[in-house]
Jmol script that loads the backbone (N, CA, C; Angstrom):
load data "model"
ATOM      1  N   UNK A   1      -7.153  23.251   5.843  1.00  0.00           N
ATOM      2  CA  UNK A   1      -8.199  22.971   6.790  1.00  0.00           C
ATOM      3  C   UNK A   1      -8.071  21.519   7.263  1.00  0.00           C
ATOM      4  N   UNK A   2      -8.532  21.385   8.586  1.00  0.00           N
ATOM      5  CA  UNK A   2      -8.088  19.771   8.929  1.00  0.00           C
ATOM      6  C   UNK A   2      -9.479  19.144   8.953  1.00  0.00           C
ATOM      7  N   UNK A   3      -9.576  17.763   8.416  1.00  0.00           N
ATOM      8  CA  UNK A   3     -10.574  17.336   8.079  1.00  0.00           C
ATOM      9  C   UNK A   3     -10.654  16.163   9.793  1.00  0.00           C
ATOM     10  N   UNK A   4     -11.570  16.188   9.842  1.00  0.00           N
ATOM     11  CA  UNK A   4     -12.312  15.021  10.926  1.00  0.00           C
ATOM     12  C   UNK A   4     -12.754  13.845  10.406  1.00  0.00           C
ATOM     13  N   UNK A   5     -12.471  13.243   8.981  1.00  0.00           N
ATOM     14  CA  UNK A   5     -12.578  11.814   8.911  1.00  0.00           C
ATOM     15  C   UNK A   5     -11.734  10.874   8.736  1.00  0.00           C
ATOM     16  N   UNK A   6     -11.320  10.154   9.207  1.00  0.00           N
ATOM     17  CA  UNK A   6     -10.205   8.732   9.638  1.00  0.00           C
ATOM     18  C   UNK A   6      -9.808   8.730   8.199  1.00  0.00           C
ATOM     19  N   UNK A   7      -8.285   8.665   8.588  1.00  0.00           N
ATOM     20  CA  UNK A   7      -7.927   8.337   7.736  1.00  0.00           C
ATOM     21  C   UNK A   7      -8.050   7.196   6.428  1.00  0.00           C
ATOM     22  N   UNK A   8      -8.794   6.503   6.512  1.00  0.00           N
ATOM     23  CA  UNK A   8      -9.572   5.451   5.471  1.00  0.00           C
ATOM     24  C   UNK A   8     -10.658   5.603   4.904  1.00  0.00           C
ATOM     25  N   UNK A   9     -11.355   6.653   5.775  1.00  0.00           N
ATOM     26  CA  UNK A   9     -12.422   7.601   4.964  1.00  0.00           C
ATOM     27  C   UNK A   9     -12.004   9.011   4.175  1.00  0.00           C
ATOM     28  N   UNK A  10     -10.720   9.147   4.200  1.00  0.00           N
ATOM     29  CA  UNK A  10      -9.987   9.798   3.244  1.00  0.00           C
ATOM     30  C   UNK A  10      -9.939   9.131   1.662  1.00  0.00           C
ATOM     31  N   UNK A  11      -9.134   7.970   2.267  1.00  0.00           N
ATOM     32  CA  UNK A  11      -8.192   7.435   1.237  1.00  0.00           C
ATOM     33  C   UNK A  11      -9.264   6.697   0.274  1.00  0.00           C
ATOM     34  N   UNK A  12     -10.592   5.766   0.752  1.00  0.00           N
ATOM     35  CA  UNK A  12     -10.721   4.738   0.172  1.00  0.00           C
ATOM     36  C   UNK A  12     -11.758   5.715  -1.061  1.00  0.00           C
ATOM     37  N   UNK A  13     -12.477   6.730  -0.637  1.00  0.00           N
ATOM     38  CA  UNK A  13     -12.979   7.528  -2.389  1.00  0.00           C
ATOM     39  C   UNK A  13     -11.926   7.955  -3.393  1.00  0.00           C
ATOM     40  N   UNK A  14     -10.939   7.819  -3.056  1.00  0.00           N
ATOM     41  CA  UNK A  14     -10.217   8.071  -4.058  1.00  0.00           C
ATOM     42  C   UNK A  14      -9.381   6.766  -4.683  1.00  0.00           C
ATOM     43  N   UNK A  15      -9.267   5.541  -3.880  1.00  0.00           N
ATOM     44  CA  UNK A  15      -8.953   4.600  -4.245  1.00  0.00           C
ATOM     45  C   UNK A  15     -10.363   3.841  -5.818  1.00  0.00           C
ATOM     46  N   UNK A  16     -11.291   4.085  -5.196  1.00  0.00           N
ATOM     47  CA  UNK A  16     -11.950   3.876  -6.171  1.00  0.00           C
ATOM     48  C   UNK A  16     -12.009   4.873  -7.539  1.00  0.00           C
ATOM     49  N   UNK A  17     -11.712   5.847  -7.348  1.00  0.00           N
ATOM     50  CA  UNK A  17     -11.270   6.478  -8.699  1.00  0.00           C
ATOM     51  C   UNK A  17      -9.916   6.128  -9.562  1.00  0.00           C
ATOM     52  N   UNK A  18      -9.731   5.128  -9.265  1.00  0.00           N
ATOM     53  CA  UNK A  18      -8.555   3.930 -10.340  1.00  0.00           C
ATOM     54  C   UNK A  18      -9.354   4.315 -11.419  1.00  0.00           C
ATOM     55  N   UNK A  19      -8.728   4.984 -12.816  1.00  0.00           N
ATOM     56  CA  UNK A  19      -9.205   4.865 -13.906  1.00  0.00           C
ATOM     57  C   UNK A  19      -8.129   3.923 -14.510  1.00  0.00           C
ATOM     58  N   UNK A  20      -6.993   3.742 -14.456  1.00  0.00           N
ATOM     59  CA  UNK A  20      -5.925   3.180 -15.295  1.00  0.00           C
ATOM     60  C   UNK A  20      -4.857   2.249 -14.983  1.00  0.00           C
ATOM     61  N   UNK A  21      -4.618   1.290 -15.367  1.00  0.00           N
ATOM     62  CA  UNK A  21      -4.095   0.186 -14.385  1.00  0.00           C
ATOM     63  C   UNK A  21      -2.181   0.827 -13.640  1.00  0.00           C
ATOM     64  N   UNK A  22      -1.938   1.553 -14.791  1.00  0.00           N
ATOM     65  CA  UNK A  22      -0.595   2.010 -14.409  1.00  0.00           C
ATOM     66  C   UNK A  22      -0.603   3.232 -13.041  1.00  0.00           C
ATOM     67  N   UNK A  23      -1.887   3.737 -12.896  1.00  0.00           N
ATOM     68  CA  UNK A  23      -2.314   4.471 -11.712  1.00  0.00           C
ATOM     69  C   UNK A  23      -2.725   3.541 -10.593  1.00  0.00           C
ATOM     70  N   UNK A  24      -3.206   2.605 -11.018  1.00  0.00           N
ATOM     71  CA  UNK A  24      -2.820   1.433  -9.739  1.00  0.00           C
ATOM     72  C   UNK A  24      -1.932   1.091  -9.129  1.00  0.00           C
ATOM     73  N   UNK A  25      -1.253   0.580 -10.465  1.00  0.00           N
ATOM     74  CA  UNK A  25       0.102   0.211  -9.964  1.00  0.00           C
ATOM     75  C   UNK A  25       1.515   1.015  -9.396  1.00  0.00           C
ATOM     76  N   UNK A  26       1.458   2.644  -9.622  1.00  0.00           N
ATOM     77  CA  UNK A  26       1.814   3.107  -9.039  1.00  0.00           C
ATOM     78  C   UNK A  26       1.294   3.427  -7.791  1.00  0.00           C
ATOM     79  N   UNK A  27       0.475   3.666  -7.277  1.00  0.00           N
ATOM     80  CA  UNK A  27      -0.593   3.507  -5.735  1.00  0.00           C
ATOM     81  C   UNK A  27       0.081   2.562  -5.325  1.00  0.00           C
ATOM     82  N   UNK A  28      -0.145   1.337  -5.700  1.00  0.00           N
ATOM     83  CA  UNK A  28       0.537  -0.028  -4.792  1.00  0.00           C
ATOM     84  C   UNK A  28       1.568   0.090  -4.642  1.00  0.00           C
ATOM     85  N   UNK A  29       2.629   0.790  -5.332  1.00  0.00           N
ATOM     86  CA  UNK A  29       3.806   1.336  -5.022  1.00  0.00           C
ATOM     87  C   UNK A  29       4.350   2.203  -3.600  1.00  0.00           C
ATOM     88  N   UNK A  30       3.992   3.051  -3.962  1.00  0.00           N
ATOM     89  CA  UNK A  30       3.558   4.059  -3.055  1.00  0.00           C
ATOM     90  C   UNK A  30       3.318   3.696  -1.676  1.00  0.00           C
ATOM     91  N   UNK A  31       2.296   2.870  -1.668  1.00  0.00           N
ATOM     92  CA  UNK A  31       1.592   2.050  -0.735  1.00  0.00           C
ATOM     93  C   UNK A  31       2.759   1.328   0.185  1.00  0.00           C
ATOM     94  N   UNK A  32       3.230   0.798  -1.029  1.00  0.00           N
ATOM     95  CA  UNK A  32       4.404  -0.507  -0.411  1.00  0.00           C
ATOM     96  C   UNK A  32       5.343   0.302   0.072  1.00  0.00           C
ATOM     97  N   UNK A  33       5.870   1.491  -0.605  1.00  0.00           N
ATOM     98  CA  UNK A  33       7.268   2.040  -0.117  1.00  0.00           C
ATOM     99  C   UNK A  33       6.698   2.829   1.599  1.00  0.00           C
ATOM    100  N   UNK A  34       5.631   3.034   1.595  1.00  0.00           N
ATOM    101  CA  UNK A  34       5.170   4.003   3.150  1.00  0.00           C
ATOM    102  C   UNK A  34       5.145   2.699   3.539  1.00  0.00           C
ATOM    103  N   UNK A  35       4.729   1.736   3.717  1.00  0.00           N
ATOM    104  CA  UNK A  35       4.669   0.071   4.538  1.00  0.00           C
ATOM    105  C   UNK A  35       6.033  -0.222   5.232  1.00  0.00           C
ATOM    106  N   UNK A  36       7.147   0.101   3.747  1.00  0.00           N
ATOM    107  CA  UNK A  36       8.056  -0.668   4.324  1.00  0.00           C
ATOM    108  C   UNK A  36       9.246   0.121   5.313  1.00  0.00           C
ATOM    109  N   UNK A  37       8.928   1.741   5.097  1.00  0.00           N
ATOM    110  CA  UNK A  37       9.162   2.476   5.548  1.00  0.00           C
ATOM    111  C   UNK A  37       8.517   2.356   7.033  1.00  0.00           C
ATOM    112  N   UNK A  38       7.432   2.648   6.924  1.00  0.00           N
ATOM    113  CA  UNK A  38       6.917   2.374   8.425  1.00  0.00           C
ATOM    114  C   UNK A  38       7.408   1.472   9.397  1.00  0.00           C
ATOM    115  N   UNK A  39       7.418   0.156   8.766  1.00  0.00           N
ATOM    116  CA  UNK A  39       6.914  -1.211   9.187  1.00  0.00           C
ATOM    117  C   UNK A  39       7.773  -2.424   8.677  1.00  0.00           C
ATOM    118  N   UNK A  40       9.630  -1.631   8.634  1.00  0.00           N
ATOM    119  CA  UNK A  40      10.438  -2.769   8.231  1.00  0.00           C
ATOM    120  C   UNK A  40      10.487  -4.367   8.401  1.00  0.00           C
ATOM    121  N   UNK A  41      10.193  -4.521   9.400  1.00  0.00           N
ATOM    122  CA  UNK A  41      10.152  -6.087   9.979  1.00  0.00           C
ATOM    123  C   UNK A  41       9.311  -7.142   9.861  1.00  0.00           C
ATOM    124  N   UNK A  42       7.931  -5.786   9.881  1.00  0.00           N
ATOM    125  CA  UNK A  42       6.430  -6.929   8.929  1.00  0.00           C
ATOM    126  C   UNK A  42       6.893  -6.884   7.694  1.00  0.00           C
ATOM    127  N   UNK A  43       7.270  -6.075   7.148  1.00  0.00           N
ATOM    128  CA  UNK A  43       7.131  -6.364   5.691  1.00  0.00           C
ATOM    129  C   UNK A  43       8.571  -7.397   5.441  1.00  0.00           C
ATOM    130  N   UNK A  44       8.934  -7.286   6.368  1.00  0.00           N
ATOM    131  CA  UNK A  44      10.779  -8.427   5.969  1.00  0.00           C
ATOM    132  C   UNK A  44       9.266 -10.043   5.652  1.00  0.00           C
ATOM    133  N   UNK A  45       8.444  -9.909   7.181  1.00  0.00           N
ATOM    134  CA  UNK A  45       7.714 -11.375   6.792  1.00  0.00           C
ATOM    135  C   UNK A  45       6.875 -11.562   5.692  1.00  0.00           C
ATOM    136  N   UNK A  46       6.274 -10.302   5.293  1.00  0.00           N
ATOM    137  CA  UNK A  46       5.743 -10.295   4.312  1.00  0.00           C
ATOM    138  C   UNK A  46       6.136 -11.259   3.311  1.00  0.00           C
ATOM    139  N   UNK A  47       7.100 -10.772   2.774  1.00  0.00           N
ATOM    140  CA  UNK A  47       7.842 -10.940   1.847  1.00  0.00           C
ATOM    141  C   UNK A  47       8.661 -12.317   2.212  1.00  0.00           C
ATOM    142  N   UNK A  48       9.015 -12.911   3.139  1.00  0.00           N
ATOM    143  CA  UNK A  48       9.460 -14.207   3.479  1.00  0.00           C
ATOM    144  C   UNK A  48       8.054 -15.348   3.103  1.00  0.00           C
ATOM    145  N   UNK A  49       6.793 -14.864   3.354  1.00  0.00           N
ATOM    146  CA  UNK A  49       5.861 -15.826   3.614  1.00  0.00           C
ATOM    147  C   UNK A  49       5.696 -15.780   2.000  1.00  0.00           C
ATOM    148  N   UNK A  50       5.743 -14.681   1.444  1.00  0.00           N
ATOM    149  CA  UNK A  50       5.263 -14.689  -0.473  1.00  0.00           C
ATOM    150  C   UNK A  50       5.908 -15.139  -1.298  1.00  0.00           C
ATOM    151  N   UNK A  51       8.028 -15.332  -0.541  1.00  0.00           N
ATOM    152  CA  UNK A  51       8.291 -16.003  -1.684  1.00  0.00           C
ATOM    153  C   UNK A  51       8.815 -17.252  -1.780  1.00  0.00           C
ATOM    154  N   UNK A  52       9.172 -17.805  -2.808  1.00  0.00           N
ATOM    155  CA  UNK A  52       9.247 -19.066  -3.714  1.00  0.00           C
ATOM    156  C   UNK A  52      10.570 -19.990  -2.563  1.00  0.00           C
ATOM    157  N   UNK A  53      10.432 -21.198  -2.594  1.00  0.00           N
ATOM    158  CA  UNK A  53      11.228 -22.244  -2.386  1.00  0.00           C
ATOM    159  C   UNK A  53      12.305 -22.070  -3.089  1.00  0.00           C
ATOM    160  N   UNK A  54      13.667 -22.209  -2.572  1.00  0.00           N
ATOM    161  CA  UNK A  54      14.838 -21.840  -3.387  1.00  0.00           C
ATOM    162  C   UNK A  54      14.942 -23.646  -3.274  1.00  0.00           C
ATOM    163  N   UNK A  55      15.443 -24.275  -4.466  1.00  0.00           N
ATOM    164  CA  UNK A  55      15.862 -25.393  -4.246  1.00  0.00           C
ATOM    165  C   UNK A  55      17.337 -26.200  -4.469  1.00  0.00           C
TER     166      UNK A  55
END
end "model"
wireframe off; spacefill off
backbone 0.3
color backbone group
């Protein structure tokens, strides 16, 4: 059945049902791999702006 609420009114009741941090952290996973999939080039800056000074 197709539901009529936006996609963020999907996702975010179930985001709050995090019982366990390793179920988080796979979510953020998840999360990251559809991002970078989507959205190669933001996430290239992403990841340029987050990391460390090479010296």
């Amino acid at each position: 059945m197709y539901s009529t609420l936006a996609p963020s009114e999907q996702i975010l009741p179930s985001l709050s049902n995090i019982n366990h941090p390793i179920e988080g952290i796979s979510l953020l996973i998840i999360l990251a791999v559809l991002f970078r999939w989507k959205w190669p080039t933001t996430w290239n800056r992403i990841l340029k702006i987050l990391s460390a000074e090479v010296k």
